[in-house]
GUZA-938762 format. One line per field, with one value per residue: chain; residue number from 1; x, y, z of N, C-alpha, C in turn. Coordinates in steps of 0.1 Angstrom, whole numbers, always signed. Example, Ala and Ser with C-alpha at 12.3 -4.5 7.8 and 13.67 -1.06 7.14 Angstrom:
<atoms>
c A A
k 1 2
n.xx +132 +128
n.yy -57 -22
n.zz +78 +71
ca.xx +123 +137
ca.yy -45 -11
ca.zz +78 +71
c.xx +132 +129
c.yy -33 +0
c.zz +78 +79
</atoms>
This chain:
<atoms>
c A A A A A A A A A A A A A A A A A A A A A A A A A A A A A A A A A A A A A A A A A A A A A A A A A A A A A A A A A A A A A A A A A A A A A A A A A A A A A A A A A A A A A A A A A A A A A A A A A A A A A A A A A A A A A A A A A A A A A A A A A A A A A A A A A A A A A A A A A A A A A A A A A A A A A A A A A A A A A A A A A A A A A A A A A A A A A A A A A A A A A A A A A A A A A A A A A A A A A A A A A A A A A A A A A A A A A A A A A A A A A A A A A A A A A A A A A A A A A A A A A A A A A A A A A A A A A A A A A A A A A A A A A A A A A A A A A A A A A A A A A A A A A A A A A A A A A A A A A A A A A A A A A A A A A A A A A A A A A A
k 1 2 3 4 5 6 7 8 9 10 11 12 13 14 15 16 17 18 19 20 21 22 23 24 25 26 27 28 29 30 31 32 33 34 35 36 37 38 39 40 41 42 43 44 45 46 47 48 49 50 51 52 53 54 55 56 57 58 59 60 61 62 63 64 65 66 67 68 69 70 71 72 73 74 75 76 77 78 79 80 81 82 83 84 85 86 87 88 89 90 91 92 93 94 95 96 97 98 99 100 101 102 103 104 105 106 107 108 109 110 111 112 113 114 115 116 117 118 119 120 121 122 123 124 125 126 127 128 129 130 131 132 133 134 135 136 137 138 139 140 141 142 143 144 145 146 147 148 149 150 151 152 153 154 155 156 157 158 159 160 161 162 163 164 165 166 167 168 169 170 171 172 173 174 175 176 177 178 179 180 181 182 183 184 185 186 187 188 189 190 191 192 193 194 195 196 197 198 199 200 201 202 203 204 205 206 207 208 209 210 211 212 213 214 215 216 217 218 219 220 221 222 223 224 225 226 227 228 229 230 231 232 233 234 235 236 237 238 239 240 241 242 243 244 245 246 247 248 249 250 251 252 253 254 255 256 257 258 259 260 261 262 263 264 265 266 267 268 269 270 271 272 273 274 275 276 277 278 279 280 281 282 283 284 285 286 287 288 289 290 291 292 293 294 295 296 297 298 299 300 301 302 303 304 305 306 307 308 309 310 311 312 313 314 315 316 317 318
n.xx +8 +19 +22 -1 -18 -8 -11 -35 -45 -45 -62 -91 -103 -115 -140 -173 -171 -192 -173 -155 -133 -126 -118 -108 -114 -113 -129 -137 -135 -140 -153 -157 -159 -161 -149 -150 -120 -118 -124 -109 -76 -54 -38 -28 -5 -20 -15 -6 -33 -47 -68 -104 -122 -154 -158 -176 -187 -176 -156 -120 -99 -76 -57 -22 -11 +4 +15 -11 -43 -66 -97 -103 -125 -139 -146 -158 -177 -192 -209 -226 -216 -190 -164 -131 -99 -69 -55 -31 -22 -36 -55 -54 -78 -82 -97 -122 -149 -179 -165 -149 -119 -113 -109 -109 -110 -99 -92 -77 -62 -74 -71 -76 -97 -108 -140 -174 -199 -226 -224 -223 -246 -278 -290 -301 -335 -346 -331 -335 -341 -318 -295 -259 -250 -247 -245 -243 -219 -199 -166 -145 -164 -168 -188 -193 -197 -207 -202 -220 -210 -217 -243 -227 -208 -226 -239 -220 -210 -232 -244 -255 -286 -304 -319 -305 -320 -332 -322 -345 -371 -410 -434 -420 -423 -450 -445 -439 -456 -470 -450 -421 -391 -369 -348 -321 -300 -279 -274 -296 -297 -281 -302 -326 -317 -318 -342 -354 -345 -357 -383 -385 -382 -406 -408 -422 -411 -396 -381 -352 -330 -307 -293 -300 -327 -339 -336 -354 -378 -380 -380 -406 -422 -426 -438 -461 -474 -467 -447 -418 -400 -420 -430 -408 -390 -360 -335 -319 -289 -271 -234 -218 -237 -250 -259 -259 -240 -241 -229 -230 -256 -259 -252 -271 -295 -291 -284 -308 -337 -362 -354 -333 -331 -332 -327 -301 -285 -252 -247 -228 -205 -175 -149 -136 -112 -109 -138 -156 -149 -158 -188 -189 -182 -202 -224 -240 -259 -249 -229 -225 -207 -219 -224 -238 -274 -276 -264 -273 -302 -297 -290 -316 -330 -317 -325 -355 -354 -348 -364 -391 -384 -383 -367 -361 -347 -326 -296 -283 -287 -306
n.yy -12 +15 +42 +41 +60 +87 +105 +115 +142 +149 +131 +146 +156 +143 +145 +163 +153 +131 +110 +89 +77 +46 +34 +0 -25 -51 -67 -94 -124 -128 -105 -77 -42 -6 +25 +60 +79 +101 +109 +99 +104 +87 +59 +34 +7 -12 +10 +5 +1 +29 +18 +29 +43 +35 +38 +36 +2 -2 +13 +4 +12 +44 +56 +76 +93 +109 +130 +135 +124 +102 +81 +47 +32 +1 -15 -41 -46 -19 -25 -41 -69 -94 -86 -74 -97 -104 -72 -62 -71 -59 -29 +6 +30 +66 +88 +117 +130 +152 +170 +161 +139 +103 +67 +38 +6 -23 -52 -56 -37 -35 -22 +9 +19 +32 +49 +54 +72 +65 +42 +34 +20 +23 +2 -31 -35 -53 -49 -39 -22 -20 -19 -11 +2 +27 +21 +2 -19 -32 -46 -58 -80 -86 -82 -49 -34 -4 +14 +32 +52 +74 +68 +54 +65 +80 +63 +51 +80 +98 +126 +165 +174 +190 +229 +256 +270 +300 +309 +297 +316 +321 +303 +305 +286 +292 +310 +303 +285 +269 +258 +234 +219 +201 +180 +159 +128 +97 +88 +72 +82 +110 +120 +121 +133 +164 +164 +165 +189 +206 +204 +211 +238 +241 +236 +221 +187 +168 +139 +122 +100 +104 +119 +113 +103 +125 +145 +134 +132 +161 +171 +152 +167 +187 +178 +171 +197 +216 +242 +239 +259 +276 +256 +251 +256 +256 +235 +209 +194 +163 +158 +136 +104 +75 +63 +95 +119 +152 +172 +171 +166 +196 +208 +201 +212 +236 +237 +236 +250 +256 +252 +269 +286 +276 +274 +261 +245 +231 +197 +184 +156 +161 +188 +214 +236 +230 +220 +245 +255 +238 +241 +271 +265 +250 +264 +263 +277 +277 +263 +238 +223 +189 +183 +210 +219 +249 +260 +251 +256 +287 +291 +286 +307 +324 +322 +320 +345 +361 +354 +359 +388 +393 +388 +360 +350 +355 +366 +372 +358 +369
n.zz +0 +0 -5 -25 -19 -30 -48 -43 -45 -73 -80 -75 -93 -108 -94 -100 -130 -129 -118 -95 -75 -59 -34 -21 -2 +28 +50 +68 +51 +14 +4 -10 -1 -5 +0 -8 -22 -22 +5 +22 +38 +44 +43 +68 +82 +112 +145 +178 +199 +226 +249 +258 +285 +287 +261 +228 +218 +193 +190 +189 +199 +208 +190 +186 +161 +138 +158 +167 +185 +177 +173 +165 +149 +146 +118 +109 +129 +133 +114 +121 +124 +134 +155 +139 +139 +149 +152 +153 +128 +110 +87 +91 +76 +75 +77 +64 +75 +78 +93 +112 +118 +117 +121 +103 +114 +91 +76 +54 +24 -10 -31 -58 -76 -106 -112 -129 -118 -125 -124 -100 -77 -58 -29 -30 -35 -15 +6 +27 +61 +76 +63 +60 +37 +16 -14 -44 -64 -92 -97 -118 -123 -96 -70 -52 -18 -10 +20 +42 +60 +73 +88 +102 +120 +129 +145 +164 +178 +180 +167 +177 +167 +170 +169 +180 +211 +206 +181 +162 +147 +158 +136 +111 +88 +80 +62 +37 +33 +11 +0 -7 +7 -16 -3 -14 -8 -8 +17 +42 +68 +74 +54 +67 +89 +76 +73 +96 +107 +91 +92 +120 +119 +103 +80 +48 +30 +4 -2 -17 -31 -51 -77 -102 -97 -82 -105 -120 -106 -110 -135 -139 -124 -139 -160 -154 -152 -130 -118 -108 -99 -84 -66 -48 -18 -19 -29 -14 -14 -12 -22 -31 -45 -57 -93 -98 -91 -72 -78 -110 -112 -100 -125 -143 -139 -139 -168 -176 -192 -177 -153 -144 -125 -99 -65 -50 -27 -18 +1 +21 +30 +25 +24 +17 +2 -27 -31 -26 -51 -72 -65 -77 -97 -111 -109 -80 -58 -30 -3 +22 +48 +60 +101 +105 +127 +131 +113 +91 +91 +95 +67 +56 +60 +52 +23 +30 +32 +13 -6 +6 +17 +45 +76 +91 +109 +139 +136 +159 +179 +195
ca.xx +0 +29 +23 -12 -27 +2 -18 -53 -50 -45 -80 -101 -106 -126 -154 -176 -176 -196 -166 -150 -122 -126 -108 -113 -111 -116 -134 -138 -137 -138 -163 -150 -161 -154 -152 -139 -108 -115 -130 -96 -66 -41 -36 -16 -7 -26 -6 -3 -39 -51 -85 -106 -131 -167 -163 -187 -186 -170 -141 -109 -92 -74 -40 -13 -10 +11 +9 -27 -52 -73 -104 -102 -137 -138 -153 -168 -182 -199 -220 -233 -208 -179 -148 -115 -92 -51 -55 -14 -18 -49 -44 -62 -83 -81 -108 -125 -165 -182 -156 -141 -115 -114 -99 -115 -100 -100 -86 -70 -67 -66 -61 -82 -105 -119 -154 -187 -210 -236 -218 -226 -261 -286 -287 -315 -352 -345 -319 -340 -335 -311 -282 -248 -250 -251 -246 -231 -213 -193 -155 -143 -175 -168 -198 -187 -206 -201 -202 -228 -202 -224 -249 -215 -205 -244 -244 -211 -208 -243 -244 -265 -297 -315 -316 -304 -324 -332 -321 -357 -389 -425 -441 -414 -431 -464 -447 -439 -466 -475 -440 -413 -373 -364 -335 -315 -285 -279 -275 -307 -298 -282 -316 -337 -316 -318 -352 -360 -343 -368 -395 -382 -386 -419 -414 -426 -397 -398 -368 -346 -317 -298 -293 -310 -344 -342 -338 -368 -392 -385 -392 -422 -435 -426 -448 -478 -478 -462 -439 -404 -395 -430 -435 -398 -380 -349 -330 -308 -282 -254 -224 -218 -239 -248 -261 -259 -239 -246 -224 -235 -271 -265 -252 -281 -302 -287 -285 -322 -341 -370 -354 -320 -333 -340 -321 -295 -272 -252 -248 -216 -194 -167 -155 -124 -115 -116 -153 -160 -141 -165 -196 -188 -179 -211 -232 -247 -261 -241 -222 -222 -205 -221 -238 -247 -283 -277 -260 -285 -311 -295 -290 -329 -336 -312 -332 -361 -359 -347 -379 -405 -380 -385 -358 -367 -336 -317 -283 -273 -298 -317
ca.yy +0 +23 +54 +43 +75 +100 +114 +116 +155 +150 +126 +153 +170 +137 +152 +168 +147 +124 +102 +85 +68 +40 +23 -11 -27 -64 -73 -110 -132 -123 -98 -67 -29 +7 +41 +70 +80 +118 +111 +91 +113 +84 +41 +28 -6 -2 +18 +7 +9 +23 +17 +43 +40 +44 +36 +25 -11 -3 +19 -7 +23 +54 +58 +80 +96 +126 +142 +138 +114 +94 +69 +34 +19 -13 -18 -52 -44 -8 -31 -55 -84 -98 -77 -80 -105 -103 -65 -60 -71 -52 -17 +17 +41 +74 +93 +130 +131 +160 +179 +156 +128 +89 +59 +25 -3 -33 -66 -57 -24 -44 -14 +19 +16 +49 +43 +62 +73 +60 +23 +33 +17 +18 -11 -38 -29 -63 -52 -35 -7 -20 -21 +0 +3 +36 +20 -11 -17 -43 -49 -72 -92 -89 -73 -41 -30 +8 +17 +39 +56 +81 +60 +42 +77 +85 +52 +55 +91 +109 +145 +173 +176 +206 +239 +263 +281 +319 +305 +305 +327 +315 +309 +308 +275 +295 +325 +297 +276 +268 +255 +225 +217 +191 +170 +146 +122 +86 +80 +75 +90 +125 +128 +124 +148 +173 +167 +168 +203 +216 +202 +221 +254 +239 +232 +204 +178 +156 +132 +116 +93 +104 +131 +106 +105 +137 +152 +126 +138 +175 +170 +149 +178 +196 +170 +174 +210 +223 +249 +237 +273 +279 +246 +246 +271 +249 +224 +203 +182 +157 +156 +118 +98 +69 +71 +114 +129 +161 +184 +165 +171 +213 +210 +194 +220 +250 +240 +236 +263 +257 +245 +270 +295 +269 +274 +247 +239 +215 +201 +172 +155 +167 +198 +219 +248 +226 +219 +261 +259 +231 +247 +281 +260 +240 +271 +261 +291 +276 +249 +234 +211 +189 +188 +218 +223 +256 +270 +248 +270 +300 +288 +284 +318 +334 +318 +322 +356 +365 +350 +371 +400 +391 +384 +349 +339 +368 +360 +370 +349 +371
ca.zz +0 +5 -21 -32 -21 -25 -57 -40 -46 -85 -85 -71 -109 -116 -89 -112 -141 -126 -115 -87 -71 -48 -26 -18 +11 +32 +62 +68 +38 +5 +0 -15 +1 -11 +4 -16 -23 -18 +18 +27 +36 +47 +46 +73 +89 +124 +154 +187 +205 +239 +251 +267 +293 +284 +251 +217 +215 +179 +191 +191 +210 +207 +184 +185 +149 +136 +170 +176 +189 +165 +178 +158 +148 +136 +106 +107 +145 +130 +104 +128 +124 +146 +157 +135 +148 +148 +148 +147 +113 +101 +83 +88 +65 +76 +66 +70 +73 +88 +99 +120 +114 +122 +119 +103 +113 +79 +76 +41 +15 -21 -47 -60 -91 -113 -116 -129 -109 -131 -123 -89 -78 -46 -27 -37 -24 -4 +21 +41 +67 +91 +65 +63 +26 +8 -27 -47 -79 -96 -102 -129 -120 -81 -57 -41 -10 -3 +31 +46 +74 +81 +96 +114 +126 +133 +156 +173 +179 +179 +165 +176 +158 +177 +164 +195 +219 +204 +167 +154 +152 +153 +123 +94 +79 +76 +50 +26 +33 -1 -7 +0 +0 -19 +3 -15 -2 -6 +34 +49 +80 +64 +42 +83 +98 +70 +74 +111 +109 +82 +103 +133 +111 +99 +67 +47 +27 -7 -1 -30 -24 -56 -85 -109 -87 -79 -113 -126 -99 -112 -146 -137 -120 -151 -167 -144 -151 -121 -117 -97 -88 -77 -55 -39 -17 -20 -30 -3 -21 -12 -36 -34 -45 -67 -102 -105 -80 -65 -92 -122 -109 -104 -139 -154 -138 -147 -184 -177 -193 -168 -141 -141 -114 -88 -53 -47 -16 -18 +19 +20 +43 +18 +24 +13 -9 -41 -32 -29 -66 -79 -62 -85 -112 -114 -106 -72 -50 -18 -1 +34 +51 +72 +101 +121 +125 +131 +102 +79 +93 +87 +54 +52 +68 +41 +14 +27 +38 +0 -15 +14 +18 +58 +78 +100 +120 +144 +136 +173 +186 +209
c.xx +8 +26 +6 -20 -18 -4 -34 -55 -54 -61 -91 -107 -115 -139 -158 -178 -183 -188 -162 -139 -124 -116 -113 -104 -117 -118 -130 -138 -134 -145 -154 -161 -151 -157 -144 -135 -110 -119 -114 -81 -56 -47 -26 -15 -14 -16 -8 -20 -42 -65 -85 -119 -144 -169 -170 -179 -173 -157 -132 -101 -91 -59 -34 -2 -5 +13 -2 -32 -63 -86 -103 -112 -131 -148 -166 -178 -195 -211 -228 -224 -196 -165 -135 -112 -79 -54 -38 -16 -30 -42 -64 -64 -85 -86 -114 -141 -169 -177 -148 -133 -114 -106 -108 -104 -101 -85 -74 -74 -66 -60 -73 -85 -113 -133 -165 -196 -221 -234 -222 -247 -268 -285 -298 -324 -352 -337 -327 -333 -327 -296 -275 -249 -250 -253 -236 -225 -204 -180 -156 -150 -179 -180 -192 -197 -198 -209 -213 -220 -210 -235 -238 -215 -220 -247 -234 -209 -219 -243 -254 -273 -309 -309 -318 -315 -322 -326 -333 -367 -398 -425 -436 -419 -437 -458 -437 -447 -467 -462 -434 -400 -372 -350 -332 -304 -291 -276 -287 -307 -294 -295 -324 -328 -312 -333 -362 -358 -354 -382 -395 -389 -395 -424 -413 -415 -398 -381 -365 -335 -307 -304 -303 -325 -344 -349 -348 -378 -390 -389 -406 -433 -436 -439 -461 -482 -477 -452 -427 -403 -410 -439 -421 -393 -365 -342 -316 -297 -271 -247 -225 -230 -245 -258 -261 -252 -243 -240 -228 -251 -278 -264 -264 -292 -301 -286 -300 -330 -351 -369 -343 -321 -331 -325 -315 -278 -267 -245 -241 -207 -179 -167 -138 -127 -115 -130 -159 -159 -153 -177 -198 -190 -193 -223 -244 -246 -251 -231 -221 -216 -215 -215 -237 -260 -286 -274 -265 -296 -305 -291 -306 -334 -331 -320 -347 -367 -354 -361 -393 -400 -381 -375 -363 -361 -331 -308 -275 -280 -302 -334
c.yy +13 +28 +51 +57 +89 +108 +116 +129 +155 +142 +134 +159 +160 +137 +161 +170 +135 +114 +103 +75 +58 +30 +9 -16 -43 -63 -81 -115 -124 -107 -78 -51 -16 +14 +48 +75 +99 +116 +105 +103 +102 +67 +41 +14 +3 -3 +8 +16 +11 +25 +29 +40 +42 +44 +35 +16 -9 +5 +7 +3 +35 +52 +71 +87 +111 +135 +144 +122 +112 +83 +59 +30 +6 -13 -26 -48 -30 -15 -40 -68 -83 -90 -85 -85 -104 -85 -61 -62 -67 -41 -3 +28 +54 +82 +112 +133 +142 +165 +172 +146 +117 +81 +49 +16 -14 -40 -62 -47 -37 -30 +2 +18 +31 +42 +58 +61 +65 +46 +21 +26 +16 +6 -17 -31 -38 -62 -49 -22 -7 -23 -15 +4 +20 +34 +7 -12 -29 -40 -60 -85 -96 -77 -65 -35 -14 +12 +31 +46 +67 +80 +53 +57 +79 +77 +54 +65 +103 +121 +149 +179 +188 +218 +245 +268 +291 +314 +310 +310 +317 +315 +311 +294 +283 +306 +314 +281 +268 +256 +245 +224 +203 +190 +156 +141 +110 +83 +86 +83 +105 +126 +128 +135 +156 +173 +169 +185 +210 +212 +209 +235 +252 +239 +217 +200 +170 +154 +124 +110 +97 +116 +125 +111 +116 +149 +143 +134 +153 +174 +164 +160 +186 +191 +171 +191 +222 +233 +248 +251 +280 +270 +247 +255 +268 +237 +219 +195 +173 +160 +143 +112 +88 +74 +81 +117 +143 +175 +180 +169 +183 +216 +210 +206 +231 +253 +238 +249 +263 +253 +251 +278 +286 +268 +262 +252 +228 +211 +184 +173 +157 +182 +204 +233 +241 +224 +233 +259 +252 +237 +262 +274 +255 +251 +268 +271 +291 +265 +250 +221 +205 +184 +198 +220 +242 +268 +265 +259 +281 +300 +292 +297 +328 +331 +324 +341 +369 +364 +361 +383 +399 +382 +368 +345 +352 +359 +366 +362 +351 +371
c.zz +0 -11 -28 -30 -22 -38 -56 -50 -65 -90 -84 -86 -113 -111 -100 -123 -143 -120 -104 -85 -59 -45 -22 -9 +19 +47 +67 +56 +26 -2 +0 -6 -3 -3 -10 -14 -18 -9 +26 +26 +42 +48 +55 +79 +106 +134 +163 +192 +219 +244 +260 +271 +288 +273 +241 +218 +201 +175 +194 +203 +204 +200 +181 +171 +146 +144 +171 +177 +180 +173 +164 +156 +139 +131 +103 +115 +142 +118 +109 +132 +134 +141 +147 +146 +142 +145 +147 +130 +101 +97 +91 +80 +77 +72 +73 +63 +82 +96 +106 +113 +124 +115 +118 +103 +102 +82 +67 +33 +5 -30 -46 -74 -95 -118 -124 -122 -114 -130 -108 -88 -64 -44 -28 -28 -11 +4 +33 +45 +75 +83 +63 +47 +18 -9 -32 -62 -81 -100 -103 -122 -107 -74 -48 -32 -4 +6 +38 +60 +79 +89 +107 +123 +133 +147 +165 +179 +175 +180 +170 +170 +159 +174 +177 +200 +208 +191 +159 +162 +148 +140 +112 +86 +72 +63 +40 +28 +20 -7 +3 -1 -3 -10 -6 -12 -2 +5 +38 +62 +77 +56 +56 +91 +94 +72 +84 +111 +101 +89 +112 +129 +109 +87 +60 +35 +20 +0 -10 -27 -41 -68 -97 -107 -85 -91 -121 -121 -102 -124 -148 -134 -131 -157 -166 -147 -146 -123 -107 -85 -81 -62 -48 -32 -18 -20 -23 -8 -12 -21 -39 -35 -58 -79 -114 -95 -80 -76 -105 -124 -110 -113 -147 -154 -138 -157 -189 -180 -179 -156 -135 -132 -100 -79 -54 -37 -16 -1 +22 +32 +33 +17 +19 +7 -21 -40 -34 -47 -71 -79 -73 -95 -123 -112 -91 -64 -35 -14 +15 +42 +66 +87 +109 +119 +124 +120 +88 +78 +90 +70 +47 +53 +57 +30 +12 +27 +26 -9 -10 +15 +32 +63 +90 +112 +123 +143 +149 +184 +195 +206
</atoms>
């Protein structure tokens, strides 16, 4: 593994042509899993761990990395299944979700594959709701299962989902009554706590798990007769996901005559200054990383308080 990711930065240019880079990666057995390669900032063999009181079940410990402290999940153990075993001779992914970084612990890296998103695919209707999945795809004939970490992160390490004290005012649902935010993101749990927050505020939430579905159900409404920019106050996006991602998606609808006005955030556990660059590039009105609830809402409050001319949220929160 030594040097496979020392050109991450040079892959980032295939964001926003619909493409991706995955890494692949081993559990138990044979069964191949991916994350991607722009979420990953380091492979290593694993450190030297030490446990810490009070724990998740799915922390292995704490390691001792570049001068800082790192927590260890294990991989298998965050999907349901049984703890790595010999961890001395396991490796770690090194990864950066939601502002923070972590550490998965895996059996085995094998390599990094360029893929199309459009190769990317939801996981069957038959898995159900209880599994880690955000999307699957095939190398040379092999089943890859990509990892839903933000559900792992979501379970081990529960974020705050409440919009502060003195944040909002009564009653900002009611002055776009009439209207909804489309939320899309392939992790079911990011598309519920983008949409618990718009509930909070009191507005109501079509949900789409991909750029695909997303941009179907707007032309449909087109179809029906509807007017997008007249039914939405805005559009929530992920970047990643399978399909369409999230820049592929603001493209589509900005070379949309009837569709090129329409509000779009995009709101990713990917965050940098090449993401700002892409965001311009692709014409999307904002970019957030997530999650705060707080500065979603003010996102919502600037939007909506463009559309009524009425300001909704005191941004000193008295």
């Amino acid at each position: 593994m030594a040097g496979v990711l020392d050109n991450v930065n040079q892959r980032t240019k295939l964001v926003g042509e619909n493409r991706l880079e995955l890494l692949l990666f081993r559990l138990k057995g044979r069964q191949l899993y991916g994350i991607n390669v722009f979420k990953v900032k380091e492979v290593l063999p694993c450190p030297p761990l030490s446990a810490i009181p009070g724990r998740n079940r799915v922390v292995r410990g704490v390691a001792h990395i570049r001068g800082g402290t790192l927590s260890i999940l294990d991989m298998n153990l965050a999907i349901g299944k049984q703890p790595l075993e010999d961890v001395a001779k396991c490796f770690v992914i090194i990864t950066e979700y939601n502002r923070t970084a972590q550490g998965f612990l895996v059996s085995g890296v094998d390599r990094i594959v360029n893929m199309n998103w459009s190769d990317i695919h939801p996981p069957p209707r038959g898995a159900g709701d209880k599994h880690y999945l955000t999307a699957v795809t095939e190398v040379e004939n092999q089943l890859v299962e990509i990892v839903d970490v933000e559900k792992i992160l979501a379970e081990a390490a529960p974020v705050n989902e409440r919009i502060s004290d003195g944040v909002l005012e009564d009653g900002i649902g009611e002055r776009v009554v009439q209207k909804h935010v489309l939320i899309v993101d392939d992790s079911v749990v990011a598309r519920k706590q983008v949409q618990r927050v718009m509930q909070s505020i009191g507005l109501q939430t079509t949900l789409k798990k991909d750029g695909r579905e997303a941009l179907d159900y707007l032309l449909n409404m087109m179809a029906e007769g509807k007017d997008p920019q007249q039914e939405l106050v805005m559009i929530i996006s992920d970047i990643e996901m399978p399909e369409m991602d999230g820049y592929t998606f603001t493209a589509e609808i900005r070379n949309h005559p009837q569709l090129k006005d329409l509000y779009i955030l995009l709101h990713t556990s990917l965050s940098g200054v090449f993401n700002r660059a892409m965001v311009e590039k692709v014409g999307a009105d904002n970019f957030l990383a997530k999650f705060s609830p707080d500065e979603l809402a003010h996102q919502v409050n600037d939007r909506v308080k463009a559309m009524t001319g009425e300001a909704l949220i005191d941004p000193e929160g008295e």
